[in-house]
C-alpha positions as CSV (number, residue, x, y, z in Angstrom):
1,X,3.2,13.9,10.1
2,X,0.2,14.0,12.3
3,X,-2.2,12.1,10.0
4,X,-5.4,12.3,11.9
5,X,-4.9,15.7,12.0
6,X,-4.2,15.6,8.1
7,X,-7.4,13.9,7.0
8,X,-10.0,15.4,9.8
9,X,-8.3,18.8,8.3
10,X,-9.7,17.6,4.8
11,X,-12.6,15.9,6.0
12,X,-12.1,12.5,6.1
13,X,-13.5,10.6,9.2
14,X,-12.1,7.4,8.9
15,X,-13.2,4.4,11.1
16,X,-9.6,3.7,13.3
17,X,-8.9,0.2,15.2
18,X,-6.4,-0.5,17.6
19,X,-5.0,-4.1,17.5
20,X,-1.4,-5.6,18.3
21,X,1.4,-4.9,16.2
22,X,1.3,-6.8,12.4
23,X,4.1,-7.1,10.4
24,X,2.6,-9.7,7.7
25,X,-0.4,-10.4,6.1
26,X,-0.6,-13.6,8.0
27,X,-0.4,-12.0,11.2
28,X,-3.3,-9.4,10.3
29,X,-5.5,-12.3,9.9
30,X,-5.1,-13.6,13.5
31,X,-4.5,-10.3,14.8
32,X,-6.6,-7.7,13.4
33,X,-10.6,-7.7,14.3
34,X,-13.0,-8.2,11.4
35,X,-13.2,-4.6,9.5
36,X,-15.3,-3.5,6.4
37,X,-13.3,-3.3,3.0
38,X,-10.8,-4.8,1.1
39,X,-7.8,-6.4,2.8
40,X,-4.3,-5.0,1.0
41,X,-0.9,-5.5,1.0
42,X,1.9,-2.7,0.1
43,X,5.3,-3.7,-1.4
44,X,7.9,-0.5,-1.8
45,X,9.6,-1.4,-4.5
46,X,12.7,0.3,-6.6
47,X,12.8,0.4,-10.4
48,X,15.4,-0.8,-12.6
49,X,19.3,0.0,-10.7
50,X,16.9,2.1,-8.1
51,X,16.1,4.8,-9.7
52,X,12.4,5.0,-9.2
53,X,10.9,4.0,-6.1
54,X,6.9,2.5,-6.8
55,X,4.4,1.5,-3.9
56,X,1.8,-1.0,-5.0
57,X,-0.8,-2.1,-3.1
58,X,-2.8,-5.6,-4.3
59,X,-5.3,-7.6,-2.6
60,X,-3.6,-9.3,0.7
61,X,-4.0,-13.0,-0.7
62,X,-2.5,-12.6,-3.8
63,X,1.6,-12.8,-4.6
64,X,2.4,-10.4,-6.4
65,X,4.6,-11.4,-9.7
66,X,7.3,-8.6,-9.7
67,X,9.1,-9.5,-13.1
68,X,5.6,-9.2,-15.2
69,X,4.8,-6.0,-12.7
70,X,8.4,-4.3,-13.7
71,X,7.7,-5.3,-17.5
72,X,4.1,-4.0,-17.6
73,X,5.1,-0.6,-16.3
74,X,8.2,-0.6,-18.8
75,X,10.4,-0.7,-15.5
76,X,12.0,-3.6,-15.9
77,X,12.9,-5.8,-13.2
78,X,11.6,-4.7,-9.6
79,X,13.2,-5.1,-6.7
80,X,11.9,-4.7,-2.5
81,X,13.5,-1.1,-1.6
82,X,15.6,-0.9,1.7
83,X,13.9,0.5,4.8
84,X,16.1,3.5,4.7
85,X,14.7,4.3,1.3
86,X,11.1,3.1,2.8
87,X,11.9,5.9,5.9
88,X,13.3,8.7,3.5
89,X,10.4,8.3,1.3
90,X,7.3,7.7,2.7
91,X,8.1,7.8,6.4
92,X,7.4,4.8,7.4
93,X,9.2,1.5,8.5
94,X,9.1,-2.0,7.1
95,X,5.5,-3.2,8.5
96,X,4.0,-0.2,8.9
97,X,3.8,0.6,4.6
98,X,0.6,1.7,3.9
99,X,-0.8,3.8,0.7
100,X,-1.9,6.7,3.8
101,X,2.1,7.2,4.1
102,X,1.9,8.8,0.6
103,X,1.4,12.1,2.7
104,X,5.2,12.0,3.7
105,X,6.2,12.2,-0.1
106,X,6.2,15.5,-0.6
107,X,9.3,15.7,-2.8
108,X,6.4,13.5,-5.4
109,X,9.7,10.6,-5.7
110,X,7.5,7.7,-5.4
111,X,4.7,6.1,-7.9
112,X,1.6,4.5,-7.2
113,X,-0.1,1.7,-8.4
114,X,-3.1,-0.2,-7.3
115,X,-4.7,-3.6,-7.9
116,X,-8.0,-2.7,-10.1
117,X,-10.0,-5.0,-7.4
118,X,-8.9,-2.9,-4.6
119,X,-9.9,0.4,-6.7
120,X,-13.4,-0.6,-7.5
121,X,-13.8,-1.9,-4.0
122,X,-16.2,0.3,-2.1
123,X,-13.6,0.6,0.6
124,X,-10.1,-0.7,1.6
125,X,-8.0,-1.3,4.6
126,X,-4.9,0.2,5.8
127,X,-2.0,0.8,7.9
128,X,-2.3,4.8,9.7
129,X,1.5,4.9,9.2
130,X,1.9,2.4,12.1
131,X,1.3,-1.0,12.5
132,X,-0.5,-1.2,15.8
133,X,-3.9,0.0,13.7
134,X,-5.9,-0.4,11.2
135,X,-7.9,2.2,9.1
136,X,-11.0,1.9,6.9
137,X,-10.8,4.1,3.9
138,X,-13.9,4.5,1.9
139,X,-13.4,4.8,-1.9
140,X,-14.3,8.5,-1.9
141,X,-11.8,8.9,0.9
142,X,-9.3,6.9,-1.2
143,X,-9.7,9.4,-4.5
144,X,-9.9,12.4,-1.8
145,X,-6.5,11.9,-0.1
146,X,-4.6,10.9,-3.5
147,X,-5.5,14.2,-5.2
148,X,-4.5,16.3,-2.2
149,X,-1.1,14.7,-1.8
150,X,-1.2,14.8,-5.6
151,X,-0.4,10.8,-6.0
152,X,-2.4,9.7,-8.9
153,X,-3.3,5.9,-8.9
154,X,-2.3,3.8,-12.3
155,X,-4.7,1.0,-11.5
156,X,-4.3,-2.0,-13.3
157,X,-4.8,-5.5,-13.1
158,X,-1.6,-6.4,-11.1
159,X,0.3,-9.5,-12.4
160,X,0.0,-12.6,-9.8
161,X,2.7,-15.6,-9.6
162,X,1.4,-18.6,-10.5
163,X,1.8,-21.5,-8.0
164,X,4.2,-24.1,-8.6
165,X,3.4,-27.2,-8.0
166,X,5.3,-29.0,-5.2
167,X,6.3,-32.5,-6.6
168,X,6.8,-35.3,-3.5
């Protein structure tokens, strides 16, 4: 899929930076220039003996708790997807999953669901289905480009593990 091509056909201009390639969060902090927006992370995940596959994307700094995730969306217990599910899917490989490869679903086989900070933010960061750059997506964009690849967002307030303490 040529996504610039996708979203300058539907009019969405989004700021684009370059940077080396990221595979973690981590990295994008040393890596990736300062940009406007919300920093996210995408986990694709499969439901219950993988029969759903789920992309949620949650603020960067938080861990997401996947047992309270799979309960709260009456999936039961969520598990990371392979990368030939992530390819098949959304098109993308591991590194490079981003809520922008929702345009490779056209078979409408994966959910979405997105942290409630990240959907009031007034815009987001994310990965243009590679991991050498980094998009800004302003909020308008964000409802824009869900509606025409017909990927309605269950926002919620996504669960977060709670850090054990680490005794001596």
């Amino acid at each position: 899929m040529d996504l610039r091509g996708f979203l300058i056909e539907h009019g969405m201009f989004l700021d684009w930076h370059e940077h080396p390639a990221v595979m973690t969060c981590a990295q994008s902090d040393h890596l990736v220039p300062a940009l406007p927006g919300a920093k996210a992370k995408n986990l694709f995940l499969r439901g219950k003996k993988g029969l759903r596959s789920l992309l949620v994307t949650a603020p960067s700094d938080r861990h997401v708790d996947l047992r309270l995730l799979g309960d709260m969306l009456g999936l039961g217990r969520l598990g990371f997807a392979s990368p030939e599910r992530l390819q098949e899917c959304l098109g993308v490989t591991p590194g490079s999953v981003s809520l922008l490869a929702l345009v490779n679903d056209t078979a409408h086989a994966v959910d979405f669901v997105m942290d409630r900070s990240l959907w009031e933010a007034d815009a987001i960061q994310a990965h243009p289905l590679v991991n050498t750059a980094t998009c800004v997506i302003p909020h308008e964009d964000l409802v824009r480009f869900l509606a025409i690849t017909r990927h309605p967002a269950r926002v919620l307030d996504i669960p977060v593990q709670l850090e054990t303490l680490e005794t001596p």
